[in-house]
Structures are given as structure tokens and as C-alpha cells.
C-alpha positions in Angstrom: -11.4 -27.9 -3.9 -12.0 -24.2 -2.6 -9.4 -21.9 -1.4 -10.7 -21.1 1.9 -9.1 -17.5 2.9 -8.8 -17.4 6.8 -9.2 -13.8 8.8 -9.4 -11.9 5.0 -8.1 -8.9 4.9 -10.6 -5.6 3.9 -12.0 -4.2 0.9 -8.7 -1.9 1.2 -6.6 -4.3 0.4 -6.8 -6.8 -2.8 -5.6 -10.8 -2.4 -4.7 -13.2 -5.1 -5.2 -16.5 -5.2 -2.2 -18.3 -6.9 -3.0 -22.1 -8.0 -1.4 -24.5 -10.4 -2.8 -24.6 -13.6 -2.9 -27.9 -14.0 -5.6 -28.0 -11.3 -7.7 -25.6 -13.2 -7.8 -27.8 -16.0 -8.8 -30.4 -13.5 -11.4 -29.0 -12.2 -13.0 -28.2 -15.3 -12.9 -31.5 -16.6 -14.3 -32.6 -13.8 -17.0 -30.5 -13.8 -17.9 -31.1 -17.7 -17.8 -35.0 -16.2 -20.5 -34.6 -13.2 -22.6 -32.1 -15.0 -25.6 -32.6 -17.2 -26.0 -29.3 -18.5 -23.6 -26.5 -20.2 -22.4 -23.9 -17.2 -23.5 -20.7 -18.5 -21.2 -18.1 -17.2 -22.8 -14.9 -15.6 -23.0 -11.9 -17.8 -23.1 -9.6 -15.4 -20.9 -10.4 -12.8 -20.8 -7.2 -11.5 -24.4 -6.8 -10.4 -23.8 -10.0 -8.0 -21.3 -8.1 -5.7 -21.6 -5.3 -3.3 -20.5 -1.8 -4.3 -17.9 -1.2 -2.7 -14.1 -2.1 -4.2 -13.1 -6.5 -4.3 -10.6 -8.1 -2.6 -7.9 -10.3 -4.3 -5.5 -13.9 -2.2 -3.6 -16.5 -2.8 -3.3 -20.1 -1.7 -0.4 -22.5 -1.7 1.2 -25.0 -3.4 0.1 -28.6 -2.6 3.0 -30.8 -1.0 5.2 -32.0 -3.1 4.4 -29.5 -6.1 7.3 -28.2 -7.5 8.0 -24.3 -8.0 8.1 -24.0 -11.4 5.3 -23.9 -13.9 2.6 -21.7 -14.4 -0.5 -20.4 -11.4 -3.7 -18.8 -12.1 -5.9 -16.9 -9.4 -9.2 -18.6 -10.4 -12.8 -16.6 -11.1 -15.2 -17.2 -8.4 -17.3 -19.9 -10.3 -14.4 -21.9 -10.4 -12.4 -22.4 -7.5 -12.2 -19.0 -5.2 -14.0 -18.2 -2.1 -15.8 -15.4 -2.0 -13.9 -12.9 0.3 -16.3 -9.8 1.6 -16.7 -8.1 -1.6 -14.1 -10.0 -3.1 -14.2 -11.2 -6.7 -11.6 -13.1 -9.0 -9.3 -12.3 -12.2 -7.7 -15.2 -14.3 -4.3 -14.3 -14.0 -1.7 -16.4 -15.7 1.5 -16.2 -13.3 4.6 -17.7 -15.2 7.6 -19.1 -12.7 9.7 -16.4 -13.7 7.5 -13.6 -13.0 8.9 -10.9 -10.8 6.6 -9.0 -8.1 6.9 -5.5 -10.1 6.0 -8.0 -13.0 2.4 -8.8 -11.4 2.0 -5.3 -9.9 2.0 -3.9 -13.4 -0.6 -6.5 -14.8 -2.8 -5.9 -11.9 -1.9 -2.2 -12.5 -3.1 -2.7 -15.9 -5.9 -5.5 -15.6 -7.3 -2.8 -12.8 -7.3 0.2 -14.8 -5.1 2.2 -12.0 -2.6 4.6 -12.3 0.9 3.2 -12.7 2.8 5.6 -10.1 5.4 3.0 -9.3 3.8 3.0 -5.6 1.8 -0.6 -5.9 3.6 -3.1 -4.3 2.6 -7.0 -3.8 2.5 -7.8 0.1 3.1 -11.1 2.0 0.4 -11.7 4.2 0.5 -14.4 7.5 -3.4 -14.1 9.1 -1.8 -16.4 11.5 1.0 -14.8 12.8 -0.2 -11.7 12.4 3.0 -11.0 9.7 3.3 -8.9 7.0 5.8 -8.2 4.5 6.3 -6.3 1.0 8.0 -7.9 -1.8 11.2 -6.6 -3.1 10.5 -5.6 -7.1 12.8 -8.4 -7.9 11.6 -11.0 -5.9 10.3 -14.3 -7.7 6.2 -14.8 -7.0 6.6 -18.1 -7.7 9.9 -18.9 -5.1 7.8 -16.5 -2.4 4.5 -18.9 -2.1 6.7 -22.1 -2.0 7.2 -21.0 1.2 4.1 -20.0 2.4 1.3 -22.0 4.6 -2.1 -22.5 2.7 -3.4 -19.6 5.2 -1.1 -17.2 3.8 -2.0 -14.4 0.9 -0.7 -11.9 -1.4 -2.6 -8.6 -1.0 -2.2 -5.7 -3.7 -2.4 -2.5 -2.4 -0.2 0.9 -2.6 3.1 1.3 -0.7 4.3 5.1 -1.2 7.5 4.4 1.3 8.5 1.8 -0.5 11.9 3.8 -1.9 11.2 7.2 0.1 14.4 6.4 2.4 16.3 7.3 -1.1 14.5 10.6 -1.8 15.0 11.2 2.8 17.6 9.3 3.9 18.2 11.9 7.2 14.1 11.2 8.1 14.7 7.4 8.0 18.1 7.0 9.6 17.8 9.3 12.7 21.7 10.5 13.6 22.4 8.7 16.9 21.2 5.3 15.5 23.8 4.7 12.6 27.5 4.4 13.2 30.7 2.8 12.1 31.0 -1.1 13.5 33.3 -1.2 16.6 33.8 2.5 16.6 31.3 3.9 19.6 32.2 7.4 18.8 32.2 8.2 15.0 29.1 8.8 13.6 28.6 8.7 9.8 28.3 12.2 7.6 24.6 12.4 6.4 26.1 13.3 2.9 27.5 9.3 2.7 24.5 7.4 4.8 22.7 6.1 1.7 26.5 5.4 -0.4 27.9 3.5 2.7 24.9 1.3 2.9 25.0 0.5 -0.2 28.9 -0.2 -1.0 29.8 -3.4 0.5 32.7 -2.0 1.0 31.9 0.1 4.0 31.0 -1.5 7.3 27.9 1.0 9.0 25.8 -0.1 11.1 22.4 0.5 13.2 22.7 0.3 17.0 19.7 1.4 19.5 17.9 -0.3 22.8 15.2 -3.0 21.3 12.5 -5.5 23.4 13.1 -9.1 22.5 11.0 -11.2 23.1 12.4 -14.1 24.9 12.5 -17.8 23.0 9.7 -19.9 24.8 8.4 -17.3 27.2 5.7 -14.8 27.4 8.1 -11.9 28.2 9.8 -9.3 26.8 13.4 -8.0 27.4 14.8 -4.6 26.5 18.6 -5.5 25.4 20.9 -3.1 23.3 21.1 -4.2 19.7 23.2 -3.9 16.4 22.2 -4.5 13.0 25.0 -5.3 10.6 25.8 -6.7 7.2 26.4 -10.4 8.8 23.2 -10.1 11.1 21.8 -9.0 14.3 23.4 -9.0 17.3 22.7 -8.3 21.3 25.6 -7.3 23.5 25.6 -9.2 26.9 27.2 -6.6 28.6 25.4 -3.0 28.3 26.1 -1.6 25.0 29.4 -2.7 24.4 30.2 -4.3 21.2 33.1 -6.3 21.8 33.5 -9.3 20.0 33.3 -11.3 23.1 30.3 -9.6 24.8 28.2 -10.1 21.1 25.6 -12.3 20.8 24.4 -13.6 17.2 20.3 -13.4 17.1 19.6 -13.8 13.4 20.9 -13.5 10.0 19.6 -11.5 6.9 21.4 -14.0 4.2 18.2 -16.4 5.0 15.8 -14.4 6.5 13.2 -11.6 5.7 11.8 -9.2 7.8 8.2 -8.5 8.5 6.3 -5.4 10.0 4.2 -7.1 13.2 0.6 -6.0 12.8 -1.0 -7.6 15.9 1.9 -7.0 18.5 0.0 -6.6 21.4 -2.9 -8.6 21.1 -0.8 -11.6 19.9 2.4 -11.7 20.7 1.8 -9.4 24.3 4.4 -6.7 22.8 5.3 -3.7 24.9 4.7 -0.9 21.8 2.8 -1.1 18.7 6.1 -0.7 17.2 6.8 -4.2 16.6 8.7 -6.1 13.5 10.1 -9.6 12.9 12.9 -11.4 11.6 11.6 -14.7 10.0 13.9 -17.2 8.3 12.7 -18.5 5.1 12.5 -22.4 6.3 10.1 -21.4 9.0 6.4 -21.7 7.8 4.8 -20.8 10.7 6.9 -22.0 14.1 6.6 -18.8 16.6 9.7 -20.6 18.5 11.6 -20.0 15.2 10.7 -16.1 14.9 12.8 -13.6 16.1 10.1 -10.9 17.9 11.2 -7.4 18.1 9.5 -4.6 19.3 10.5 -1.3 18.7 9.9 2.6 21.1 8.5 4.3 18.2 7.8 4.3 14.6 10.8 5.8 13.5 13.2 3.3 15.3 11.1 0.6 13.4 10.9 2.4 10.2 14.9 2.5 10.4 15.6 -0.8 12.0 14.0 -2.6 8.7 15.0 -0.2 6.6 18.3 -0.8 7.2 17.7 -4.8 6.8 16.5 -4.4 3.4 19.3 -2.4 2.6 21.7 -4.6 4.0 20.6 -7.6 2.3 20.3 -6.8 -0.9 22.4 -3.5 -1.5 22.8 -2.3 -4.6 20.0 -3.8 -6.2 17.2 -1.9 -4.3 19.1 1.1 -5.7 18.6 -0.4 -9.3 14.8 -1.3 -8.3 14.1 2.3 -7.5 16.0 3.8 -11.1 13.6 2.0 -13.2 11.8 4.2 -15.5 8.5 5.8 -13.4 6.2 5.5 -16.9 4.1 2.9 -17.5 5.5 0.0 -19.3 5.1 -3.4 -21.2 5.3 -6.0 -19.4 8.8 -7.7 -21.0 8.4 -11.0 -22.1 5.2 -11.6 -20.7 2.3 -8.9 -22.0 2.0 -6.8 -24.4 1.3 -3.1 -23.8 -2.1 -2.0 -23.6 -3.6 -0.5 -27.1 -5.1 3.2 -27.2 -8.3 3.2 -30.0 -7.8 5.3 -32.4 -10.6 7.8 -31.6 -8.4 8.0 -28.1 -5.5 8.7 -30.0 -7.4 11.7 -32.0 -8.9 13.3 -29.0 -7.5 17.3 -29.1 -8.6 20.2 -27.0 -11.2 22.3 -28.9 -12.5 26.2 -28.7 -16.7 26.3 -29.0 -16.9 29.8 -27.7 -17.3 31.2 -31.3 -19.7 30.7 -34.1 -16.8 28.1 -35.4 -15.0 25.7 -33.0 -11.0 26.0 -33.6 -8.5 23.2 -32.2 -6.1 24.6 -29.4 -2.6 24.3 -30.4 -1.4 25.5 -27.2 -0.8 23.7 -24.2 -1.0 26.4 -22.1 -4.4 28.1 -23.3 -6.0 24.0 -23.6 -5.4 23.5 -19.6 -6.8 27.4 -19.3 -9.6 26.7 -21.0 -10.4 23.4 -19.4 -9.9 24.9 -15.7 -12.5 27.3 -16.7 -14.8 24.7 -18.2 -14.6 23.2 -14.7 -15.4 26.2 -12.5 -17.9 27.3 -14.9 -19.8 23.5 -14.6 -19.4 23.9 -10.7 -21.2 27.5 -11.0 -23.9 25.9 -12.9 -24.6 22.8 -10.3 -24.2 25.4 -7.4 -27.1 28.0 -9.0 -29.4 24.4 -9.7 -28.6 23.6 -5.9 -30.4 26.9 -4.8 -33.8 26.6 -6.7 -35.0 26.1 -3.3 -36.3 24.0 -0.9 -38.7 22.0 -2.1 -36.5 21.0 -5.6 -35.1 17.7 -5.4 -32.2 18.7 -6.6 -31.5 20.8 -3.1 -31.3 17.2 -1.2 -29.4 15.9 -3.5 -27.0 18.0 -4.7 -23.8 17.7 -5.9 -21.6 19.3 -4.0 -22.8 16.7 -1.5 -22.1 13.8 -3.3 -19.5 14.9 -6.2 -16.4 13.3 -3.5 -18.2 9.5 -3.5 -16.3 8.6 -6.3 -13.1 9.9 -5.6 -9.9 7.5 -4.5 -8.8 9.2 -1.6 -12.8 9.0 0.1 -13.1 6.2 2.2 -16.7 6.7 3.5 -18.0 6.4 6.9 -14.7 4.2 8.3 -13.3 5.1 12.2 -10.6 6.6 13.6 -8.8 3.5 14.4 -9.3 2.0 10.5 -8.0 5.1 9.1 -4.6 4.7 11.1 -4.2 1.6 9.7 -4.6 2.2 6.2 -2.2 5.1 6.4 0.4 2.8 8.1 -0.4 0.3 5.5 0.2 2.4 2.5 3.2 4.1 3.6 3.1 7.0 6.3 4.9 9.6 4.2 4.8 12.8 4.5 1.1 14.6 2.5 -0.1 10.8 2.6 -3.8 11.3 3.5 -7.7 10.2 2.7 -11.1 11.8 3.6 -13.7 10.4 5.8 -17.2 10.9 6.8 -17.0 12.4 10.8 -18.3 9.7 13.5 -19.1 13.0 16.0 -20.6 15.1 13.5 -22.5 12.9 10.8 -22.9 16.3 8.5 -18.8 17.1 8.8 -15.8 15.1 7.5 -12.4 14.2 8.3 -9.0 14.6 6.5 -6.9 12.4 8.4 -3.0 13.3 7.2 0.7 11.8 7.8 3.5 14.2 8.7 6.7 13.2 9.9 5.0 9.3 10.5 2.5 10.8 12.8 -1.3 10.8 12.1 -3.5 14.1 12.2 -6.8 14.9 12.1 -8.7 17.9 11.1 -12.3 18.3 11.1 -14.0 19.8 7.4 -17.2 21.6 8.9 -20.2 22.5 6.5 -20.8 26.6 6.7 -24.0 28.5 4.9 -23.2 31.7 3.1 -26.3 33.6 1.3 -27.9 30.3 1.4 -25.1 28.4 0.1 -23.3 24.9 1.7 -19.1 25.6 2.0 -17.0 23.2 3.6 -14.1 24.9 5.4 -11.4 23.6 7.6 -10.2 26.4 9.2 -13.3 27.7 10.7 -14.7 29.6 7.4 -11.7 31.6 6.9 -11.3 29.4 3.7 -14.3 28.0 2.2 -15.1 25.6 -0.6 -17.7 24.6 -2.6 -17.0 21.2 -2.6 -14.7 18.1 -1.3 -12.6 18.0 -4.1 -11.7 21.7 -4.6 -10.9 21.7 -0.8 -8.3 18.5 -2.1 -7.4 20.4 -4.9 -7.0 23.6 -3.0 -4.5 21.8 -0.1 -2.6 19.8 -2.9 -0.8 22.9 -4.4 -1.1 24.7 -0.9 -0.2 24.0 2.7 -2.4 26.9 4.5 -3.3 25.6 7.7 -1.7 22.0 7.5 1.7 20.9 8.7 2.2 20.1 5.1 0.9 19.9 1.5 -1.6 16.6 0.6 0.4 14.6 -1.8 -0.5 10.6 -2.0 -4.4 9.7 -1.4 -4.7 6.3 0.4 -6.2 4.6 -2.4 -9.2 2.1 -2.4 -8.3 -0.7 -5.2 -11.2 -1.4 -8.2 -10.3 -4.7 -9.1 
């Protein structure tokens, strides 16, 4: 009993595989029945898979399991699929466990950084249909409802809550508006405080293509998004009670970003969302198709969904302490050793080493331990010629293990990381050039669109810089180019601030 995975996603992204654990234990006995010697688990594991970063997926429950209990994503020797690269964690999923909940223990199981940007997505290979869970959303309750083709992929989400931080980038002035005023726009000082009192009536309003129930074709109608649902006007853009046509409502629905619009679904943009009830487990006739002009009408279209249907509690969601935390009622809190714990910064430039009380002078002194290391590789890189180390020197290869490097990807696979993981503002990752095989790319997000600029390789005095500006600022390496353009903007439309991060699992 294998839990195929069907169109799997890329090293990128992570699946889990969610099954009953009562199946585990079935397995396994029957396994210790039809064997006639011990299984001797692999010690090394790691040495069986490619290099490159797993994938995790999960499957769904049998017909007629209940939704209660616990699930395990199951090792590879057991009961997963190999996925590309993918291997498997035994991961204990209680019914009660919240998506933030698994996102921290994959966090943790990982070894990542626990920025409060992971999120747990919904995936539909099928459809072509993706959605991310809301912190508070049940795992369990989410793959009742999914086909045995569907997945959860972990991966990072950094616009998950940005609308809260830039409410005036995600709610663009002549799309929001009072609900049967045409006139009276609201003051971008109360957007976020009316959409979240329930109080208020706001609501989003634009020109939409829907696609038509039954038919291959696509119809541009004007739309409004309120609290009670979606609606078309059958006359122009009036909203008059009698010219308003109900298309879908949020109390039983969720909305999912469209990832193969045109190829699938014949969509008119690449803008495309969906509105899919909760019943529905896989009936296109039941989805509402929707298809945006631009990634910033989309971006505010389901924005605004997920703020109308739940409110005030994605506002709680987003005021949860940003530290790492234990993992209430369910883990306990990773332990620090004690030589960890004893670690301080120390002073070996005398006869004597001294501790460094200060802050200050310890992250001085460890910047200059860094520059002076660098200045040390760089005078071993110019030994000459015919050293080894010249071919292989570090400069060249000191960026391999870094998390926003992606290797030797293309244009087209870089977009869609950065529209997977967020497309904020400074969001950006580093690639190997498919023109230029000795230059690389930083591919960047500003203002949700994608930029390129080219980092070219420049000799000095026999020296290797990498400069994007044409020399005029030179590096000796990839990451003191990052380093440089995290603290300042120079010659790019803005500061880099989240790496697209490739998932260790």
C-alpha cells in the first residue's frame, strides 16, 4: 500500500504524506508476518539520495475513515514513494494539530529558521489548485477533504500577513468601496479596521473574466466581493439589488491561487484564482474560475476573501509572538547542550586570550575575523596558474551552500518560485546565467514584478570580482555582493530582504 504522488511538485517545495496510524502498525506487522529475516534499517540514509534538498506529500484518508485520530508521514522503507529527491520524516500528526502547529515541527525537525514565513500549502496536481492554510486551520479537518492525488507542500510564504504591514500596496484605491455607495471611497487610514470590524460593510468591486459553467469560454463581467459572497451585476456595474447575481459564498468555500490557468483551464491572463466550496473534491463544474488583469487585482481580490471570512482572527494569527516557540501541548522545546549554552566571544590577539564582554566590540571583532579569512583565501587564490587551488577557489564556490542560491534553474522556474514564496518587495534568489555560463543572476521582486540583473565576473591585478553595475562596485565574492545589497539599495529598485529559500528536510 504505496502512496503514489501524481505530477510531484520540485525539490523547492517539501510534501508530507499524512496516513493513519493504524495503518502503519499494519503494515509492519505484516511485514514481520511475510518476512524471514530482521529488516535492517539503512544507516546512512542520506548517501542513498541525490544532493540536492527532499521533497515532503500527503495522501488521504481511506473512505469511511473518520477525521479524528492520529496520521504519520511514513519513512521511505515503509510506505512513501520516492518523490525526485524526496525522502520521508515520521511525523506524528494529532487531530487537533493546527497548520502553524506542523510548520513549527517541520521548522524544528528541519533545522530552519523560525521567521514566522513557513506556511503549509494545499496542493491539487489535478486541478492545477493551490492554496495556503490559515495558521488556525485544523490539518486533520483539511485532508478529509482532499482527493488521494492531493498534497501538503512546506515551503516559505513571506506575504502571508504583508497586507497588515502595506495595506495601500494590496488594496489599490479604486477597487475598495462602501456596498451600494458608487461614489465614496474608503480613507486608507480605516481599510485594514473596516475589514476587519464586522460592523462595517466595504467591499471590493473591479471587471473579472468568469469562466462560464459548462463551456470553454471566458466572460469579462463586473464583480463585487462582499462579506455574504461574490456577486456579478447583470446590468454594467450597477449594484442594485435586482441587477445582482449571487456566484459563490465564502462561509463554505476557500479560495485558491490557479497555477495552470492557461494551459488548463484556457484562461485569458496568468492572473487566475478560484473559489472552491469545501464539498467539492475535484468537480471542475463545481469551481468558480476567475481570472484576474494583473497580479495586483488578484493579489487584492483573495486578499480580501481571506479577510472577509475570517476577520479578526487572521489579525490574531499575525500578533503571535515572531520567536521560536514550544510547540503547546504537543512538543517540547528543543534543548541547547551545554557547551552551546557556554559558547562566549573571545580576544586571541594577545599573548592571553580575554572573553569580550561587549556586544558591540564581539560583532567588531568577528566582522574583522571574516574579512581577514576572505583576504587569506583571496592571496591562496593567486598562487598562480598552475595551483589547484586557482580552479577551485573559493570565491567561486563559497555561494553553493547558501539558501537564497538556486543553481543553474531558468528564467521561467525562477518566476515561479518567487510567486510561490510571496512576491514581496526585496524577495529575491541567485542563479547561475543560461547566456553567460561564467555570470549569474539576481532575480528580485518589487512592487509584484520580477527583475533581473546580470552579476558579471571582472579581473583586477589578476584578481576575479563580481560586479553588477558594470565594475563600478566590485566584490570578492557572492555573498558579500548579498551582504552588500541587503543593507544597501545602490543600483536596485530596492534593498534584498527575503531569500527564496530551498527547504533541507
Amino acid at each position: 500500500m504505496h502512496a503514489q504522488c501524481i505530477e510531484p511538485p520540485t525539490h523547492h517545495d517539501r510534501c508530507i504524506v499524512l496516513l493513519p496510524l493504524f495503518r502503519r502498525l499494519q503494515e509492519e506487522e505484516q511485514q514481520l508476518r511475510t518476512s524471514s529475516l530482521p529488516a535492517i534499517p539503512n544507516p546512512f540514509p542520506e548517501l542513498c539520495s541525490p544532493a540536492s534538498s527532499p521533497v515532503l506529500s500527503p495522501g488521504s484518508l481511506p473512505p469511511g475513515e473518520p477525521s479524528t485520530g492520529k496520521y504519520v508521514s511514513q519513512t521511505p522503507t515503509k510506505t512513501y514513494t520516492h518523490v525526485e529527491d524526496g525522502m520521508g520524516k515520521v511525523v506524528e500528526i494529532p487531530a487537533d494539530m493546527t497548520a502553524r502547529d506542523l510548520c513549527q515541527l517541520l521548522v524544528y525537525k528541519s533545522h530552519c529558521v523560525d521567521d514566522n514565513s513557513w506556511a503549509l500549502v494545499e496542493h491539487h496536481p489535478l486541478l492545477g489548485l493551490e492554496r495556503c492554510l490559515e495558521d488556525h486551520e485544523l490539518v486533520v479537518q483539511v485532508q478529509a477533504s482532499m482527493n488521494s492525488d492531493s498534497r501538503f507542500l512546506f515551503r516559505k510564504n513571506y506575504a502571508k500577513y504583508e497586507f497588515f504591514r502595506n495595506p495601500l500596496t494590496f488594496f489599490p484605491e479604486h477597487m475598495v468601496a462602501w456596498c451600494q455607495e458608487t461614489n465614496r471611497t474608503i480613507p486608507p487610514s480605516q481599510l485594514l479596521q473596516n475589514f476587519l470590524a464586522t460592523s462595517s460593510c466595504p467591499e471590493i468591486q473591479g471587471y473579472l473574466y468568469v469562466k462560464e459553467v459548462g463551456r470553454k469560454s471566458w466572460k469579462k463581467v463586473y464583480m463585487f466581493l462582499r462579506r455574504s459572497g461574490l456577486y456579478c451585476s447583470t446590468k454594467g456595474t450597477s449594484k442594485e439589488p435586482r441587477h445582482l447575481q449571487l456566484l459563490a459564498d465564502l462561509e463554505d468555500s476557500n479560495i485558491f491561487t490557479v497555477i495552470t490557468g492557461k494551459k488548463q483551464h484556457g484562461a485569458p491572463t496568468d492572473f487566475g484564482f478560484c473559489i472552491k466550496p469545501n464539498k467539492c473534491r475535484g468537480e471542475l463544474k463545481e469551481l468558480r474560475m476567475l481570472c484576474a488583469e494583473d497580479e495586483q487585482g488578484r493579489t487584492c481580490w483573495m486578499t480580501a476573501f481571506r479577510l472577509f471570512k475570517y476577520g479578526i482572527v487572521l489579525y490574531q494569527n499575525y500578533k503571535i509572538p515572531q520567536q521560536r516557540k514550544t510547540l503547546i501541548s504537543h512538543f517540547s522545546a528543543p534543548v541547547r547542550s551545554v557547551s552551546e549554552n557556554s559558547l562566549v566571544a573571545m580576544d586571541f590577539s594577545g599573548r592571553i586570550g580575554r572573553v569580550i564582554d561587549n556586544p558591540v566590540e564581539a560583532q567588531s571583532a568577528a566582522m574583522e575575523e571574516g574579512h581577514a579569512w576572505r583576504k587569506r583565501s583571496q592571496r591562496m587564490n593567486i598562487l598562480g596558474s598552475h595551483s589547484p587551488l586557482h580552479h577551485s577557489s573559493l570565491s567561486s564556490v563559497i555561494h553553493i551552500a547558501q539558501l537564497w542560491f538556486h543553481g543553474r534553474i531558468s528564467r521561467e522556474e525562477s518566476h515561479r518560485i518567487i510567486h510561490q514564496q510571496g512576491q514581496v518587495d526585496g524577495l529575491f534568489l541567485l542563479r547561475v546565467s543560461q547566456s553567460n555560463p561564467k555570470a549569474f543572476v539576481l532575480t528580485l521582486c518589487h512592487h509584484q514584478k520580477i527583475k533581473h540583473f546580470q552579476i558579471l565576473p571582472c579581473e583586477e591585478d589578476g584578481q576575479v570580482f563580481f560586479s553588477l553595475d558594470d565594475g563600478a562596485t566590485k566584490f570578492t565574492d557572492l555573498i558579500q555582493l548579498v551582504e552588500f545589497y541587503q543593507l544597501n539599495r545602490g543600483v536596485l529598485p530596492c534593498k534584498l530582504k527575503h531569500p527564496c529559500t530551498v527547504v533541507a528536510l
